[in-house]
mmCIF file as Biopython writes it, N, C-alpha, C and O atoms, coordinates in Angstrom:
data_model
#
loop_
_atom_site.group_PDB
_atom_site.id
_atom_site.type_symbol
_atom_site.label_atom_id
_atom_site.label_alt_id
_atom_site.label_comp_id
_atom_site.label_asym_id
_atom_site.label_entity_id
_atom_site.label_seq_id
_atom_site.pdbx_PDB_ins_code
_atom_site.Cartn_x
_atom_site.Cartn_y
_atom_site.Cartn_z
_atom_site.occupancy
_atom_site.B_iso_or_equiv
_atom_site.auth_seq_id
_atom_site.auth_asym_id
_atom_site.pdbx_PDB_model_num
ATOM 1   N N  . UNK A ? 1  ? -282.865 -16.109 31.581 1.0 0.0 1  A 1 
ATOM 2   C CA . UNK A ? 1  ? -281.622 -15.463 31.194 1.0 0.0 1  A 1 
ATOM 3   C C  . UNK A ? 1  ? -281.474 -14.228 32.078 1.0 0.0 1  A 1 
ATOM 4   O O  . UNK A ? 1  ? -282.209 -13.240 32.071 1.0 0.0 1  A 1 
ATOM 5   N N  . UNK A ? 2  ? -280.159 -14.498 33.014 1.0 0.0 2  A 1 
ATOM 6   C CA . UNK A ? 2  ? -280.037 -12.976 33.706 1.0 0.0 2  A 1 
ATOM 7   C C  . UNK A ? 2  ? -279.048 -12.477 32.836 1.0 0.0 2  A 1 
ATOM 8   O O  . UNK A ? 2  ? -278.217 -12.918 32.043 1.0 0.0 2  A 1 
ATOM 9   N N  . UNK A ? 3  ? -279.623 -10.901 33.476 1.0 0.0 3  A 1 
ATOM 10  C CA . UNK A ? 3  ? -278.719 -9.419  32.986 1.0 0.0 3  A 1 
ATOM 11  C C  . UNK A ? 3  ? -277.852 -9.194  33.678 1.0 0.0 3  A 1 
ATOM 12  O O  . UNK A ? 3  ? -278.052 -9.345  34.884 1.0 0.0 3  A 1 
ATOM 13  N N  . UNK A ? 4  ? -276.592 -8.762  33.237 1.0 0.0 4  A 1 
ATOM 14  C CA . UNK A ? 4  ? -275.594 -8.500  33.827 1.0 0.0 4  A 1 
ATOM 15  C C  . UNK A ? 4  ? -275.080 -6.836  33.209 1.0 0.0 4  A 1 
ATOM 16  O O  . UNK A ? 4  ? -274.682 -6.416  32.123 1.0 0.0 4  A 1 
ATOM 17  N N  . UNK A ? 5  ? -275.337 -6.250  34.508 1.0 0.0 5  A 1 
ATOM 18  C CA . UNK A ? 5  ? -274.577 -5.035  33.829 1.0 0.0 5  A 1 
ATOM 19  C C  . UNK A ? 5  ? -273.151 -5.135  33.571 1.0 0.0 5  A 1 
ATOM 20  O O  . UNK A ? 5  ? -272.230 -5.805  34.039 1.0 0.0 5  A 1 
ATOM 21  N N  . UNK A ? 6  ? -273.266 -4.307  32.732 1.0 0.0 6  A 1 
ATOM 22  C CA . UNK A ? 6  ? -271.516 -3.934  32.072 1.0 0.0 6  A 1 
ATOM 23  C C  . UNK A ? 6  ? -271.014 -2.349  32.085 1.0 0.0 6  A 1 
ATOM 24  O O  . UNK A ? 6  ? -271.631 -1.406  31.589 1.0 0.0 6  A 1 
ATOM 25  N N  . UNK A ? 7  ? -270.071 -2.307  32.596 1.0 0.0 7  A 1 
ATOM 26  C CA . UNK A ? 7  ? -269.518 -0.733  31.953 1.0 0.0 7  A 1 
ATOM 27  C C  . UNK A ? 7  ? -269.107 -0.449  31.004 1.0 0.0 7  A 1 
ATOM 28  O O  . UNK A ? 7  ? -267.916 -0.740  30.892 1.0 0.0 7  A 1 
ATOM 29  N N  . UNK A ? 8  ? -269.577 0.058   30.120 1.0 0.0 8  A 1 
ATOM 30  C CA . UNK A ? 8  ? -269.472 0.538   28.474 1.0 0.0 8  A 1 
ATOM 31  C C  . UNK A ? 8  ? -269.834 1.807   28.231 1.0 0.0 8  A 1 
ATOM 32  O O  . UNK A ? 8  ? -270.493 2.501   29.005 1.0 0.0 8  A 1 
ATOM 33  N N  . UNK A ? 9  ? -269.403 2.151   27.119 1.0 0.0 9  A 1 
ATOM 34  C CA . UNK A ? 9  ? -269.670 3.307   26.848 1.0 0.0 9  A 1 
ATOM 35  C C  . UNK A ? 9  ? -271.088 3.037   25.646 1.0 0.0 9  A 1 
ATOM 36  O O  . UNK A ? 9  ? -272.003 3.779   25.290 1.0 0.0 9  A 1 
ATOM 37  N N  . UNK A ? 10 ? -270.873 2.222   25.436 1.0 0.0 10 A 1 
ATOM 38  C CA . UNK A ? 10 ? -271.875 1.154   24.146 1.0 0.0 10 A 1 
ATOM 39  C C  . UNK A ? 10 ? -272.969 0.061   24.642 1.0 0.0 10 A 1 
ATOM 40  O O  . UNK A ? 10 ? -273.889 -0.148  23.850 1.0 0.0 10 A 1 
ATOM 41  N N  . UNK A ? 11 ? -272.971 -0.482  25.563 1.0 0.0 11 A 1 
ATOM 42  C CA . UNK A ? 11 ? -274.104 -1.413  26.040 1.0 0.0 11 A 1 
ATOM 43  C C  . UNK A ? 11 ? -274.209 -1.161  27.875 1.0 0.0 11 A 1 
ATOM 44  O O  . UNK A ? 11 ? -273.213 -0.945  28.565 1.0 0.0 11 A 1 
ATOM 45  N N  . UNK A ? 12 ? -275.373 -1.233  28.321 1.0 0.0 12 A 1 
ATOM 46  C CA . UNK A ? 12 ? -275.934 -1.682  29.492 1.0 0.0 12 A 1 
ATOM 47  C C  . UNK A ? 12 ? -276.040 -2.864  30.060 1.0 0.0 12 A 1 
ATOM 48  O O  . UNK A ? 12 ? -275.742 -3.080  31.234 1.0 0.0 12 A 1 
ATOM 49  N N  . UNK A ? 13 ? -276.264 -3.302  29.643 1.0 0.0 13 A 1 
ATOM 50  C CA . UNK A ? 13 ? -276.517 -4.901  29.960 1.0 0.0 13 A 1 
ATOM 51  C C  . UNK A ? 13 ? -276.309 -6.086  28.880 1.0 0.0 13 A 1 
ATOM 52  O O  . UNK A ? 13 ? -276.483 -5.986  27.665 1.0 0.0 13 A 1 
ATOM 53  N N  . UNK A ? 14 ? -275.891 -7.246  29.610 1.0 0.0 14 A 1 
ATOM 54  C CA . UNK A ? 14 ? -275.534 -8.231  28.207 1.0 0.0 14 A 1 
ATOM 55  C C  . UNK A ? 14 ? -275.835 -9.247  29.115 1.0 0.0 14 A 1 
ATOM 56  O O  . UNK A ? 14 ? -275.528 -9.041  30.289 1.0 0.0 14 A 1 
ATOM 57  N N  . UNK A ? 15 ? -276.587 -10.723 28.699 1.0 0.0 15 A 1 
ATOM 58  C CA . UNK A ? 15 ? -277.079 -11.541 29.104 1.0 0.0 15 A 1 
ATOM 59  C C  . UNK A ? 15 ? -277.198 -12.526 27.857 1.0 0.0 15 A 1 
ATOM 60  O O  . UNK A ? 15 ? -277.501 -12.379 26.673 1.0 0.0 15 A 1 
ATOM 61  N N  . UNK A ? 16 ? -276.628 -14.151 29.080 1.0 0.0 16 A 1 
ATOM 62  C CA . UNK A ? 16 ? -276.380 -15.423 27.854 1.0 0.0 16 A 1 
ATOM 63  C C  . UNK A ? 16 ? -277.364 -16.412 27.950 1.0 0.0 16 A 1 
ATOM 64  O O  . UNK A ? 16 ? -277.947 -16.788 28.967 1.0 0.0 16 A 1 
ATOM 65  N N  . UNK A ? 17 ? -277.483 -16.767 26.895 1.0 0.0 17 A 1 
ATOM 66  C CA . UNK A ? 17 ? -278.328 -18.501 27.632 1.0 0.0 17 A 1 
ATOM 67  C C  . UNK A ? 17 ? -277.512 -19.458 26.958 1.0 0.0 17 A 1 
ATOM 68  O O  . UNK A ? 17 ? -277.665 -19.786 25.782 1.0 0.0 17 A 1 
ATOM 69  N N  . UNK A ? 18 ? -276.535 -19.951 27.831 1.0 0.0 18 A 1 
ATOM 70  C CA . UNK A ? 18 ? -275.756 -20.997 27.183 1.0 0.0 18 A 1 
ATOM 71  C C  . UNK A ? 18 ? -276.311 -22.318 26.084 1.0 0.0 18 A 1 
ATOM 72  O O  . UNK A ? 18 ? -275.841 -22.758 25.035 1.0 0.0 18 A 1 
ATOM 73  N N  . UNK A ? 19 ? -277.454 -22.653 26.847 1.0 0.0 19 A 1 
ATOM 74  C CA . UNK A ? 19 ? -278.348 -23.991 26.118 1.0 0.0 19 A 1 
ATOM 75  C C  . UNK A ? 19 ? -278.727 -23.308 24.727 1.0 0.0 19 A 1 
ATOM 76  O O  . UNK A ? 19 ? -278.774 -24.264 23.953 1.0 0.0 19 A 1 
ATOM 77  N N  . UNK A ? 20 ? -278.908 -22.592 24.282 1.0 0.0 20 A 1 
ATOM 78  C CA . UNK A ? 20 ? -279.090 -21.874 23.198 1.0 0.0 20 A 1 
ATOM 79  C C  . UNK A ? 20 ? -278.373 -20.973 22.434 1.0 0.0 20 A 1 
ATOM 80  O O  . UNK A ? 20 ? -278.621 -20.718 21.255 1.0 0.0 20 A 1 
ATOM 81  N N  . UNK A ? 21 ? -277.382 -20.435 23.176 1.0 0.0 21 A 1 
ATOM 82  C CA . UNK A ? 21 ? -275.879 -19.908 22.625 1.0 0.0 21 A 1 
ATOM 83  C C  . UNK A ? 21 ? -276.830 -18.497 22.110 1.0 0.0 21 A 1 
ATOM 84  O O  . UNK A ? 21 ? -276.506 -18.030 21.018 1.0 0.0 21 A 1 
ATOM 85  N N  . UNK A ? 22 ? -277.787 -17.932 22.734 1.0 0.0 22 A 1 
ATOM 86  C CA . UNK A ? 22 ? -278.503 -16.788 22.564 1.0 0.0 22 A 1 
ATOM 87  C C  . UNK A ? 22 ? -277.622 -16.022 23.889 1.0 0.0 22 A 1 
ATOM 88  O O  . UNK A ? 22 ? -277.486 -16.389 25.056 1.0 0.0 22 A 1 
ATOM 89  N N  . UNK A ? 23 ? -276.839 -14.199 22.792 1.0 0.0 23 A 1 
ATOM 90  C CA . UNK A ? 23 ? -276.710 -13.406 23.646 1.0 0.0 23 A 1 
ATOM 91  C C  . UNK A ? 23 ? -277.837 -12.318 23.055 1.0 0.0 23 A 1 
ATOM 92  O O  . UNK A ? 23 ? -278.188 -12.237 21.878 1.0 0.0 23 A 1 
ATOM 93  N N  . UNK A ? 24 ? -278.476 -11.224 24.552 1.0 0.0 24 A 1 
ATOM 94  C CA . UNK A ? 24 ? -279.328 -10.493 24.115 1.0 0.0 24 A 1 
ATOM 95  C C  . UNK A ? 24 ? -278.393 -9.280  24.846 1.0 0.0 24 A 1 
ATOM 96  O O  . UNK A ? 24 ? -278.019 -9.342  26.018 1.0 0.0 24 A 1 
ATOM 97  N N  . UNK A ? 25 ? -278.109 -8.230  23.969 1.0 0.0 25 A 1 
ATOM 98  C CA . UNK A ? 25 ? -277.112 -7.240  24.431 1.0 0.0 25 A 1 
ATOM 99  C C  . UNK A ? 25 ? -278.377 -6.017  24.662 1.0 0.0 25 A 1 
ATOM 100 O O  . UNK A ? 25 ? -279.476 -6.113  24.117 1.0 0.0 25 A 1 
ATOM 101 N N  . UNK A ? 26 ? -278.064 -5.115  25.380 1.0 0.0 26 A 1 
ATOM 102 C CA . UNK A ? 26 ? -279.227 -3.891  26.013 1.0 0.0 26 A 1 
ATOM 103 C C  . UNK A ? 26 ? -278.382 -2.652  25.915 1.0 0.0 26 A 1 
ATOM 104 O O  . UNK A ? 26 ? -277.603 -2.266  26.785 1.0 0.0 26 A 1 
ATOM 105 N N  . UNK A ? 27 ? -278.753 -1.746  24.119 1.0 0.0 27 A 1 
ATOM 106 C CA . UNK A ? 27 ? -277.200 -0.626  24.379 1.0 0.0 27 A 1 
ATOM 107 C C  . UNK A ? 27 ? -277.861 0.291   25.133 1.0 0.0 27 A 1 
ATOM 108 O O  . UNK A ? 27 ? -278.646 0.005   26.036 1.0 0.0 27 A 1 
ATOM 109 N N  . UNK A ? 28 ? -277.507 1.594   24.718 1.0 0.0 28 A 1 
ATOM 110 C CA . UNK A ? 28 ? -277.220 2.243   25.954 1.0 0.0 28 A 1 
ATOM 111 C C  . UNK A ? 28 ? -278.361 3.690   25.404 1.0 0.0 28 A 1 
ATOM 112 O O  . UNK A ? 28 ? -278.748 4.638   26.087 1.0 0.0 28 A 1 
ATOM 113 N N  . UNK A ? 29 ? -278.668 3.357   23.880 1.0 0.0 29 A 1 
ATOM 114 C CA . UNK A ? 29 ? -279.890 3.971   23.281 1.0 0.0 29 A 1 
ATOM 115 C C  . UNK A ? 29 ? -281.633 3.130   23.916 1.0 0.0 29 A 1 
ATOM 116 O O  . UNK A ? 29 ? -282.778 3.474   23.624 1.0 0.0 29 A 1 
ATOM 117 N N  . UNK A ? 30 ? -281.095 1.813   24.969 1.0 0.0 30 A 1 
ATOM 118 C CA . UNK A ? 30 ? -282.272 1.232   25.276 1.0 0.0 30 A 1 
ATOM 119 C C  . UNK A ? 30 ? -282.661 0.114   24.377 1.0 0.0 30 A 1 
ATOM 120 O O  . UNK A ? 30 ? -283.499 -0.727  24.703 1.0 0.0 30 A 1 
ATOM 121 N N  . UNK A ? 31 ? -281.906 0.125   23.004 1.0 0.0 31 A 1 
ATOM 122 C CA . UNK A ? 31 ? -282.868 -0.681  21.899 1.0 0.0 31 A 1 
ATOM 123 C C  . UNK A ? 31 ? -281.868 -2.375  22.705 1.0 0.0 31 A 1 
ATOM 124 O O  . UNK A ? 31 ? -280.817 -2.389  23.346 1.0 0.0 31 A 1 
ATOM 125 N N  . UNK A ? 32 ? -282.582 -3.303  22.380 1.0 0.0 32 A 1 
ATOM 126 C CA . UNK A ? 32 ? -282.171 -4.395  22.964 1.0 0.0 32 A 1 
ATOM 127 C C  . UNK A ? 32 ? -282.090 -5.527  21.568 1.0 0.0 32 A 1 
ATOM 128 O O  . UNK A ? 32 ? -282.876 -5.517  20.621 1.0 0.0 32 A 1 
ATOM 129 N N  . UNK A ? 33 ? -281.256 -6.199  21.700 1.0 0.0 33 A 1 
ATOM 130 C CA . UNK A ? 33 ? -281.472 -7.037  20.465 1.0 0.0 33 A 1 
ATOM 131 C C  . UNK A ? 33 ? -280.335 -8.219  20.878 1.0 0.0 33 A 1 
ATOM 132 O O  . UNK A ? 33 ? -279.263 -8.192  21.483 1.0 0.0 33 A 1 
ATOM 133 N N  . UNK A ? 34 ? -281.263 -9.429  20.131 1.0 0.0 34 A 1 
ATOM 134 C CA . UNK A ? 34 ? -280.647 -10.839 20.737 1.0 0.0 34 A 1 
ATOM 135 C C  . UNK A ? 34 ? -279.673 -11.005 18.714 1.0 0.0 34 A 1 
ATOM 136 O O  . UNK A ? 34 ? -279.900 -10.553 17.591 1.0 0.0 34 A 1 
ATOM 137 N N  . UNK A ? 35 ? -278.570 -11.962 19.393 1.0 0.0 35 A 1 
ATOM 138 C CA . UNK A ? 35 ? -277.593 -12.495 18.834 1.0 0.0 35 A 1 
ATOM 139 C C  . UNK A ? 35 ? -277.541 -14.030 18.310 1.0 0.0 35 A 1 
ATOM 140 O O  . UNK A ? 35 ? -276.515 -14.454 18.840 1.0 0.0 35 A 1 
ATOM 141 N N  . UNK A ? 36 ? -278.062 -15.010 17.606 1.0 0.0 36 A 1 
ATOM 142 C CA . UNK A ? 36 ? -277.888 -16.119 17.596 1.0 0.0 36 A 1 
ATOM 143 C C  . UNK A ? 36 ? -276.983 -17.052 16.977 1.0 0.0 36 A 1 
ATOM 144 O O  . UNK A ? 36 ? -276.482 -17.035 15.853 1.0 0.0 36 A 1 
ATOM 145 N N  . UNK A ? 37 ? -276.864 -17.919 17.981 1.0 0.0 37 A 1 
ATOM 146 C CA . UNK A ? 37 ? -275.331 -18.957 17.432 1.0 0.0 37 A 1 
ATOM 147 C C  . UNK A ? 37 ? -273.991 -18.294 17.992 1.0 0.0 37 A 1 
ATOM 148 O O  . UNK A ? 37 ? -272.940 -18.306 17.353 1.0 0.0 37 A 1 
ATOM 149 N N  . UNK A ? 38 ? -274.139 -17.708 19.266 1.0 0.0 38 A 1 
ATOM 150 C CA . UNK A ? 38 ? -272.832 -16.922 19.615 1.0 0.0 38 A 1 
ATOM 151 C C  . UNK A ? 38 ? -272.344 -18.467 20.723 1.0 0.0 38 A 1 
ATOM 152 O O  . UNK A ? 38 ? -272.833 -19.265 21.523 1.0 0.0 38 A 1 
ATOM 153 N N  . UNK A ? 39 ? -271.137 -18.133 20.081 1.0 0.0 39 A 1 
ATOM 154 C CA . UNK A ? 39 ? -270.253 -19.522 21.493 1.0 0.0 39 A 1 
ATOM 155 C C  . UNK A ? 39 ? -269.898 -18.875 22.510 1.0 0.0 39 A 1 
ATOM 156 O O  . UNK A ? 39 ? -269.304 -17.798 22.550 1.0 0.0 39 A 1 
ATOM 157 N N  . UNK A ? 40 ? -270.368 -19.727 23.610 1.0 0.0 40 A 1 
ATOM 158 C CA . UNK A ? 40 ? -269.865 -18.755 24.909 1.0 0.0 40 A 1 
ATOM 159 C C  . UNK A ? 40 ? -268.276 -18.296 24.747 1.0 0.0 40 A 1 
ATOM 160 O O  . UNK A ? 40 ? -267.931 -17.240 25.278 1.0 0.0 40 A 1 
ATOM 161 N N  . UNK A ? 41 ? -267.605 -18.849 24.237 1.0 0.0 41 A 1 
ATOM 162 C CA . UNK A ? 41 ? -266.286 -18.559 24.343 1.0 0.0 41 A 1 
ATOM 163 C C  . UNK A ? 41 ? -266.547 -16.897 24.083 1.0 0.0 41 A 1 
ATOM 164 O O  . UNK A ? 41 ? -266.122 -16.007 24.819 1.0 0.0 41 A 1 
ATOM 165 N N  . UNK A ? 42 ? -267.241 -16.733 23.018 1.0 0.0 42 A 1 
ATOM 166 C CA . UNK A ? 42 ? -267.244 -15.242 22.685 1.0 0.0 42 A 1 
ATOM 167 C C  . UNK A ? 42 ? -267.980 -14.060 23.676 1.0 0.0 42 A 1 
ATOM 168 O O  . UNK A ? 42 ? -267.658 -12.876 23.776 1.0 0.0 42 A 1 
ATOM 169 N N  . UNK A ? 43 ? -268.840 -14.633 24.222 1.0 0.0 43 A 1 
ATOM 170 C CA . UNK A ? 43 ? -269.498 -13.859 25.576 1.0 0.0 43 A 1 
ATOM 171 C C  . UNK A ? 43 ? -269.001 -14.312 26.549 1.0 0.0 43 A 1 
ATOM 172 O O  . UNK A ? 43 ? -269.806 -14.434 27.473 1.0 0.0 43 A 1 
ATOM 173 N N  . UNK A ? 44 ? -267.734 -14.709 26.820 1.0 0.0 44 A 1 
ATOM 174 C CA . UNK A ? 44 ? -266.958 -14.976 27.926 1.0 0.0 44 A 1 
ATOM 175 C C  . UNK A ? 44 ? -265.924 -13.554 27.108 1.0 0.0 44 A 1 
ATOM 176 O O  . UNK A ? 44 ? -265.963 -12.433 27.617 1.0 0.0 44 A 1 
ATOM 177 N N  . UNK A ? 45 ? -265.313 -13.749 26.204 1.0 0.0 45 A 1 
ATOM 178 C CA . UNK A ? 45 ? -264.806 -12.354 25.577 1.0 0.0 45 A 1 
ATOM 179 C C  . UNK A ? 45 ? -265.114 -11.094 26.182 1.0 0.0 45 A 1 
ATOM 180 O O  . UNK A ? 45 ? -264.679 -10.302 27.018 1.0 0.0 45 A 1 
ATOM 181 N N  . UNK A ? 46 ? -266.298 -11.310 25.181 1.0 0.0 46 A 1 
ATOM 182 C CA . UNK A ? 46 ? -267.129 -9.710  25.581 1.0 0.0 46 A 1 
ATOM 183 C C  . UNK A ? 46 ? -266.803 -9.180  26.723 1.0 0.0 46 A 1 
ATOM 184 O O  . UNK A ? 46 ? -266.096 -8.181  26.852 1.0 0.0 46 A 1 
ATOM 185 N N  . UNK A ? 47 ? -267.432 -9.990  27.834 1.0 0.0 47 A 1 
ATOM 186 C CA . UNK A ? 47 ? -267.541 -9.760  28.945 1.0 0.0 47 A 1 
ATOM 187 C C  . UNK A ? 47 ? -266.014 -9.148  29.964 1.0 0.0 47 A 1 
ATOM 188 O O  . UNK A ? 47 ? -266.083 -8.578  31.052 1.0 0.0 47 A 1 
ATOM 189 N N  . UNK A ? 48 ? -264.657 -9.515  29.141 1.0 0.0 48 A 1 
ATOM 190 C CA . UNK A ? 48 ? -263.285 -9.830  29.707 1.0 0.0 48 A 1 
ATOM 191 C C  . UNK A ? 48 ? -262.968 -8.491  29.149 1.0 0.0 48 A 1 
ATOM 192 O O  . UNK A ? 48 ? -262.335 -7.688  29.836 1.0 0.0 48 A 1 
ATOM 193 N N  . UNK A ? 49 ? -263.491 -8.102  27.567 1.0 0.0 49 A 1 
ATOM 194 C CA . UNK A ? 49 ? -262.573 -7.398  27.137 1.0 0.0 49 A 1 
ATOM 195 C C  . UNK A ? 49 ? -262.877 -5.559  27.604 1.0 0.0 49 A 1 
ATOM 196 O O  . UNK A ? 49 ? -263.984 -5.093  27.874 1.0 0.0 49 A 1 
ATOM 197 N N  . UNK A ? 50 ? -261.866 -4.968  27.592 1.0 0.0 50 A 1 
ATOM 198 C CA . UNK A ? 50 ? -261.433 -3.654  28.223 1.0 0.0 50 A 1 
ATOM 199 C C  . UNK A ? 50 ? -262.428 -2.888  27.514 1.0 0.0 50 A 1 
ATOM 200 O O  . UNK A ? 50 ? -262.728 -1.795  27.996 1.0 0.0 50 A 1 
ATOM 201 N N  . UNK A ? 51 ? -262.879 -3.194  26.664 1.0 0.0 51 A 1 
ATOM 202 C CA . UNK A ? 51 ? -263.707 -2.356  25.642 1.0 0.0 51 A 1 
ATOM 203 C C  . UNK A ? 51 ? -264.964 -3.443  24.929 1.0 0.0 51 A 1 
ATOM 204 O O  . UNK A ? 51 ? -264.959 -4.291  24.037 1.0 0.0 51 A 1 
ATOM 205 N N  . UNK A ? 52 ? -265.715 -3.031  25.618 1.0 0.0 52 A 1 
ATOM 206 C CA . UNK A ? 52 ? -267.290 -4.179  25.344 1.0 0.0 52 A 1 
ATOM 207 C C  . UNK A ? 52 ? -267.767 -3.661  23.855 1.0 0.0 52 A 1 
ATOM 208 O O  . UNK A ? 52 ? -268.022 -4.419  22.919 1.0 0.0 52 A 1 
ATOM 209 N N  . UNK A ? 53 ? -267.828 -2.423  23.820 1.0 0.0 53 A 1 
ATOM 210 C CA . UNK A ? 53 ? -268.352 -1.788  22.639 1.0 0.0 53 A 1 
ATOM 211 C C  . UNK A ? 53 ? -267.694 -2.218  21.241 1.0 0.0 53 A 1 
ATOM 212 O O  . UNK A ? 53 ? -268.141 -2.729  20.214 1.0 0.0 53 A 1 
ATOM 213 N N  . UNK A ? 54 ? -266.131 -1.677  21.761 1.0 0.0 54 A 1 
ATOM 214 C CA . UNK A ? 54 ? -265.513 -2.741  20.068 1.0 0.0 54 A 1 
ATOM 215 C C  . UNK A ? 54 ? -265.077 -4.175  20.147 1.0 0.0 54 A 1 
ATOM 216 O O  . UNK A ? 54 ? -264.495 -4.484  19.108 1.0 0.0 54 A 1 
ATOM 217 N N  . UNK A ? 55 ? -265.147 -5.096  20.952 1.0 0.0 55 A 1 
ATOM 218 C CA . UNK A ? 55 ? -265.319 -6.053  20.898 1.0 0.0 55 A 1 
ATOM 219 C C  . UNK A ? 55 ? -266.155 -6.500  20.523 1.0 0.0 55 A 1 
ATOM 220 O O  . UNK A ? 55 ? -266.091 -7.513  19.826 1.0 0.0 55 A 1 
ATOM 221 N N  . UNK A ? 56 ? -267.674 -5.694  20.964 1.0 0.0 56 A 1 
ATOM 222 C CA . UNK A ? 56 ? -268.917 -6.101  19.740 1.0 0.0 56 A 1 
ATOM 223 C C  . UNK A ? 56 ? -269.201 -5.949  18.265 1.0 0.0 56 A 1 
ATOM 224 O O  . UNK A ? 56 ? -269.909 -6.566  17.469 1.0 0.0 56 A 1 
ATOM 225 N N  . UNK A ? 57 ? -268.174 -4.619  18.163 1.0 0.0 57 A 1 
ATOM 226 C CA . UNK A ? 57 ? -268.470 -3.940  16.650 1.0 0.0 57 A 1 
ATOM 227 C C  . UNK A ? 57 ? -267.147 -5.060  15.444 1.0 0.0 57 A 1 
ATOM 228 O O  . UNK A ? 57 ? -267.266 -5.217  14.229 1.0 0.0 57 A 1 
ATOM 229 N N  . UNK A ? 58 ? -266.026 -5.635  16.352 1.0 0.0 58 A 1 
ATOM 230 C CA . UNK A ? 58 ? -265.239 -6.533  15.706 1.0 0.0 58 A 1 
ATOM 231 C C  . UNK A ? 58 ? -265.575 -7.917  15.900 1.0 0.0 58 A 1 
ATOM 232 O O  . UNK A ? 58 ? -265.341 -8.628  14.923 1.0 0.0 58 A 1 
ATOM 233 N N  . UNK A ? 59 ? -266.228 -8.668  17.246 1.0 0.0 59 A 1 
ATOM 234 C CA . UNK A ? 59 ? -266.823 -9.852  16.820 1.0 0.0 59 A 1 
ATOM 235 C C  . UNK A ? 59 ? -267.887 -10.359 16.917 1.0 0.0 59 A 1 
ATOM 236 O O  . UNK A ? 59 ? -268.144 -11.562 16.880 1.0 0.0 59 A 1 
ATOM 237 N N  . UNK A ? 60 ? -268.546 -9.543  17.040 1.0 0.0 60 A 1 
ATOM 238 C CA . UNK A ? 60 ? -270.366 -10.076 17.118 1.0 0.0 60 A 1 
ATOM 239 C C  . UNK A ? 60 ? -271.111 -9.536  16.020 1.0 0.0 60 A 1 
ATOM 240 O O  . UNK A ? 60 ? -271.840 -10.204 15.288 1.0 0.0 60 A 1 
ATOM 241 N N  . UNK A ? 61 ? -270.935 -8.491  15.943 1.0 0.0 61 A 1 
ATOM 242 C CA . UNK A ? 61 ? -272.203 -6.929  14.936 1.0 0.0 61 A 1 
ATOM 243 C C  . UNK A ? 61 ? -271.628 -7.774  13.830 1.0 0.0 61 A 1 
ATOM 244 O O  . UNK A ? 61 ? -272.378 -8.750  13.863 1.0 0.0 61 A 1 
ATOM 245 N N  . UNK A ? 62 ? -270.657 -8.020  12.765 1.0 0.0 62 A 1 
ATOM 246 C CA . UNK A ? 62 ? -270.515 -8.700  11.844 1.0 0.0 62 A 1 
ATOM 247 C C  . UNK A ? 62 ? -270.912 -10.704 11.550 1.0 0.0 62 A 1 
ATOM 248 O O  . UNK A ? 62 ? -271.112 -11.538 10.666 1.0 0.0 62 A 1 
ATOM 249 N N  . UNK A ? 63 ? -270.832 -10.566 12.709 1.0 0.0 63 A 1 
ATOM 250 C CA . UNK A ? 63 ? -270.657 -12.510 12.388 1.0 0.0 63 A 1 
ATOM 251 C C  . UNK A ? 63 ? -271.568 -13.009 12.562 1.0 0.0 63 A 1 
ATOM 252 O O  . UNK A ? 63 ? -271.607 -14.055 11.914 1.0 0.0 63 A 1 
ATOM 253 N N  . UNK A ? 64 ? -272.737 -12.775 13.345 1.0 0.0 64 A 1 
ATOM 254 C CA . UNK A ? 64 ? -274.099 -13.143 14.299 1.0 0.0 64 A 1 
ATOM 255 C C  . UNK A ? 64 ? -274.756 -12.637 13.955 1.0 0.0 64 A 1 
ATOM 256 O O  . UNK A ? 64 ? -274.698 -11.408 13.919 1.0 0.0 64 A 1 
ATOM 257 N N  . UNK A ? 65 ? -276.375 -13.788 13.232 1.0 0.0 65 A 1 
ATOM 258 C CA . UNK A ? 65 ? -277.726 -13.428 12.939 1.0 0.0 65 A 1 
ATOM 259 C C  . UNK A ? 65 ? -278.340 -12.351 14.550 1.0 0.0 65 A 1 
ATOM 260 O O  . UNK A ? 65 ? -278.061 -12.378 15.749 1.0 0.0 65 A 1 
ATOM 261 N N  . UNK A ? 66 ? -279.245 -11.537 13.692 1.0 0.0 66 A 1 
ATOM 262 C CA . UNK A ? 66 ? -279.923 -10.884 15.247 1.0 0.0 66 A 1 
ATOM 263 C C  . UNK A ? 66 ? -281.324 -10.236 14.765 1.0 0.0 66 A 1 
ATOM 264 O O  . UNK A ? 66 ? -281.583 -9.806  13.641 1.0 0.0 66 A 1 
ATOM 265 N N  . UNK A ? 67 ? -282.040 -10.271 15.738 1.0 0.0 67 A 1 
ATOM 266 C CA . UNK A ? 67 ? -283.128 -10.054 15.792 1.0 0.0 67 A 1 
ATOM 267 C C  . UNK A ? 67 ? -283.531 -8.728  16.923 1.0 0.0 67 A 1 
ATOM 268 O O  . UNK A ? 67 ? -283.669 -8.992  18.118 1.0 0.0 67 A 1 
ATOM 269 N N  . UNK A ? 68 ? -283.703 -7.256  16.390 1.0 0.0 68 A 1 
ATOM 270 C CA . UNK A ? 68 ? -284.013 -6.549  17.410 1.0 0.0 68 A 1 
ATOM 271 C C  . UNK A ? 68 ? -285.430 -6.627  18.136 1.0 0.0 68 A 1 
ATOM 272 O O  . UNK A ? 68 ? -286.463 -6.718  17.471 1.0 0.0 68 A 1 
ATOM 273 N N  . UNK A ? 69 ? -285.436 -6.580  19.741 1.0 0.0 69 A 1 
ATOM 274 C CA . UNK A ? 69 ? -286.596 -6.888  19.862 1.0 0.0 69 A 1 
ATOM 275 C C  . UNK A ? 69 ? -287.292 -5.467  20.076 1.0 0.0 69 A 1 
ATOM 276 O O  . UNK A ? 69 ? -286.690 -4.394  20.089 1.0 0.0 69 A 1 
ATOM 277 N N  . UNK A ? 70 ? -289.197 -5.717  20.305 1.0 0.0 70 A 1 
ATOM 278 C CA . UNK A ? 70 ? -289.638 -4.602  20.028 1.0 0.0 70 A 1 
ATOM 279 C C  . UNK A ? 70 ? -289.357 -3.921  21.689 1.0 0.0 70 A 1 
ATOM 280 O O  . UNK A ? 70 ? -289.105 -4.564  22.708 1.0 0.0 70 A 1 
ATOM 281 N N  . UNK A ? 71 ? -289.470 -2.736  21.569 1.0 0.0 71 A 1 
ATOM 282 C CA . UNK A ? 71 ? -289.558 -2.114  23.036 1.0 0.0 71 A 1 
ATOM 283 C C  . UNK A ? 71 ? -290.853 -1.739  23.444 1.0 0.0 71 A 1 
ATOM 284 O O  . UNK A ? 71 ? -291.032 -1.249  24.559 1.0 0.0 71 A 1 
#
């Protein structure tokens, strides 16, 4: 799974694995934490929309199991 930086004011990096529909988002406090069952359609979103941060806080942070990983 590659990282792709993003400009946000809210995440660093966001990276997909389509075969698994796992996104692992990297904010900007460093803490990193994966997303599961996200449809790419929605990390094709993310990625489009003008604002990464509330696009996460309106369709991911609510809808998607996640698991923070350790640092």
């Amino acid at each position: 799974m590659l990282a792709t930086a993003v400009e946000s004011s809210t995440l660093i990096t966001a990276a997909y694995d389509h075969d698994r529909q796992l996104l692992r988002l990297e904010f900007r406090n460093r803490a990193l934490y994966c997303y599961f069952g996200v449809p790419a359609s929605v990390y094709q979103e993310l990625m489009a929309a003008d604002s990464k941060g509330a696009y996460f806080n309106r369709n991911i942070r609510p809808r998607f199991p996640y698991h923070r990983l350790a640092e």
